[in-house]
N, CA and C atoms as an extended XYZ file, in Angstrom:
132
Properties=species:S:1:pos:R:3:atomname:S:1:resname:S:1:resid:I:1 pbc="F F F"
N        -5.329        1.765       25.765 N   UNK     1
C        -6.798        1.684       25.789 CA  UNK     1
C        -7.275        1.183       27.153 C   UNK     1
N        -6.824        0.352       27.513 N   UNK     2
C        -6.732       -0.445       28.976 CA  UNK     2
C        -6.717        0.898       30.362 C   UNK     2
N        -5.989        1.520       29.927 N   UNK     3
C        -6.134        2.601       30.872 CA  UNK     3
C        -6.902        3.699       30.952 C   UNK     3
N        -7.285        4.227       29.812 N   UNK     4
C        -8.344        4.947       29.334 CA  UNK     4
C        -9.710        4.272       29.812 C   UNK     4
N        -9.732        3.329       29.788 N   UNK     5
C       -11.301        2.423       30.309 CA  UNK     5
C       -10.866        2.235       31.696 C   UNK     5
N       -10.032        2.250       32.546 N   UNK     6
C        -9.991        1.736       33.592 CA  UNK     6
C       -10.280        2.790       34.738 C   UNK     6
N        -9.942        4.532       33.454 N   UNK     7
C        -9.675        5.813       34.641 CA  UNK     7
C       -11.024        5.883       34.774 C   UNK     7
N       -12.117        6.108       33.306 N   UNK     8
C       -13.179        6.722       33.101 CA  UNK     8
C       -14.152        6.293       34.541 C   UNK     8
N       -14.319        4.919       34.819 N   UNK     9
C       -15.464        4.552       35.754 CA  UNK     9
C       -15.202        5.030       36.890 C   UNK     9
N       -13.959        5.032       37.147 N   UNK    10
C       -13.374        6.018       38.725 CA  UNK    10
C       -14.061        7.536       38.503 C   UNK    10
N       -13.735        8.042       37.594 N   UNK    11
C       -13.890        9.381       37.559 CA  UNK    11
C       -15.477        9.168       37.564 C   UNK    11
N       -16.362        8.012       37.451 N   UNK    12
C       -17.599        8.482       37.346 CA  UNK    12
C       -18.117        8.098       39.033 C   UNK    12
N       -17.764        7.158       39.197 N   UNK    13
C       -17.862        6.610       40.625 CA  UNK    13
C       -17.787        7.709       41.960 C   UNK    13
N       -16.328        8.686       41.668 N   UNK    14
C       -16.292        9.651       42.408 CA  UNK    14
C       -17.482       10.461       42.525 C   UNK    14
N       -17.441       11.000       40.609 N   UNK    15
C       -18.924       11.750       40.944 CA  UNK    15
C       -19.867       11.577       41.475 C   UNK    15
N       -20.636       10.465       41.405 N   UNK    16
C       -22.158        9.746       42.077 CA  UNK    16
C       -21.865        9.969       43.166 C   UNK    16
N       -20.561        9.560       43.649 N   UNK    17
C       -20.292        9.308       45.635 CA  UNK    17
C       -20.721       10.959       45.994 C   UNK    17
N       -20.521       12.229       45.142 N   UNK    18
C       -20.919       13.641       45.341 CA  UNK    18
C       -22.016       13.718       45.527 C   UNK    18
N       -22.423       12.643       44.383 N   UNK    19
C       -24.392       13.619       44.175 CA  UNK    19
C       -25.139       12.240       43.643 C   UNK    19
N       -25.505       11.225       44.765 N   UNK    20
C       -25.767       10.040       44.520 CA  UNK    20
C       -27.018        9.815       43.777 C   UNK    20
N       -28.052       11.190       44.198 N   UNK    21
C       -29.500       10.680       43.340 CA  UNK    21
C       -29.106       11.105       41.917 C   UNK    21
N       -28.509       11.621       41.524 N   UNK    22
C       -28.406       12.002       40.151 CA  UNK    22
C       -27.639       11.162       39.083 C   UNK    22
N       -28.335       10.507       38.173 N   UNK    23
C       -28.313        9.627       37.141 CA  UNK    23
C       -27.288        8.505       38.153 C   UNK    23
N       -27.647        8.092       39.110 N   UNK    24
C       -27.075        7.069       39.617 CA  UNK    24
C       -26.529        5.630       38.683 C   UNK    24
N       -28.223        5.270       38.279 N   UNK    25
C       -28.450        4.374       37.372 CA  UNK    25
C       -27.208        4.321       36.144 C   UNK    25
N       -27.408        5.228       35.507 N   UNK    26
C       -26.763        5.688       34.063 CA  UNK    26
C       -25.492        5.659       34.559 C   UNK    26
N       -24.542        5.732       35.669 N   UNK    27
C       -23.141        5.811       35.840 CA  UNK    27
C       -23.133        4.045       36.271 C   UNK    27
N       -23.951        4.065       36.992 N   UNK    28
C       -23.722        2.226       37.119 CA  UNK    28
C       -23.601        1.438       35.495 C   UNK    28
N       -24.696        1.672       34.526 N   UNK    29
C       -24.513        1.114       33.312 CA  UNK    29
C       -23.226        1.428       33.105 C   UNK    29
N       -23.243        2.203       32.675 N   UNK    30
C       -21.360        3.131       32.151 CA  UNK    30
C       -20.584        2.363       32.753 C   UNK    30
N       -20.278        2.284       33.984 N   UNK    31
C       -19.457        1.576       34.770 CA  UNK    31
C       -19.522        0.064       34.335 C   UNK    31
N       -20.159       -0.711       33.892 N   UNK    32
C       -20.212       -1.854       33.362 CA  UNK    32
C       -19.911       -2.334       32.245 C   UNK    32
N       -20.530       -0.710       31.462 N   UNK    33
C       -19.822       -1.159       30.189 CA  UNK    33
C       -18.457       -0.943       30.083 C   UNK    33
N       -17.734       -0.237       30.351 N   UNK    34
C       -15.977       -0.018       31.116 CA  UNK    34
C       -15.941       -1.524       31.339 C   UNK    34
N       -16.527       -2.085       31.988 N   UNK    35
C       -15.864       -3.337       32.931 CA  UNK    35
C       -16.216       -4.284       31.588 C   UNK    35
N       -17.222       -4.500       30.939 N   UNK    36
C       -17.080       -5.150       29.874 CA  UNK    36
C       -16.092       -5.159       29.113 C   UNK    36
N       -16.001       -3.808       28.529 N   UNK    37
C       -14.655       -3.486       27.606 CA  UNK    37
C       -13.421       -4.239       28.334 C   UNK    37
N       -12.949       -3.797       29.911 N   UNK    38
C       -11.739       -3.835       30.231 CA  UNK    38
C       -11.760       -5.340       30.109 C   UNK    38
N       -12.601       -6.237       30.310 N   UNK    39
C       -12.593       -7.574       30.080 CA  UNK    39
C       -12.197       -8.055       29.352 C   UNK    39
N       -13.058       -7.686       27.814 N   UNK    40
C       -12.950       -8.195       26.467 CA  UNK    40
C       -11.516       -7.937       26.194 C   UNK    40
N       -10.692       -6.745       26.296 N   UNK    41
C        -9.416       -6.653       25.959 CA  UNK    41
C        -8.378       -7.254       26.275 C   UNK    41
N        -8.746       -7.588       28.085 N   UNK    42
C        -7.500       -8.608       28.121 CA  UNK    42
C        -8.317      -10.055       28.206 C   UNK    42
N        -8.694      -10.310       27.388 N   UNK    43
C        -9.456      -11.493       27.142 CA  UNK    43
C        -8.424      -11.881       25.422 C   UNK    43
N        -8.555      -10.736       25.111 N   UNK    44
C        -7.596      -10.468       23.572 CA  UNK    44
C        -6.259      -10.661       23.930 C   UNK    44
């Protein structure tokens, strides 16, 4: 699971770095919530 959350925000990060005005915002949330998750788990 740890890795599955860790690829997703890369793969979104790349995208934006393509096409930065587009849903910029919405990949930053995403990206946080990833970083939340990856937290909470090894917090477990």
């Amino acid at each position: 699971m740890h890795g599955i959350a860790g690829d997703l925000p890369t793969k979104l990060t790349q995208k934006e770095m393509r096409s930065p005005m587009t849903g910029g915002l919405t990949s930053l949330l995403i990206g946080n919530l990833y970083l939340i998750i990856d937290a909470t788990a090894n917090n477990i």
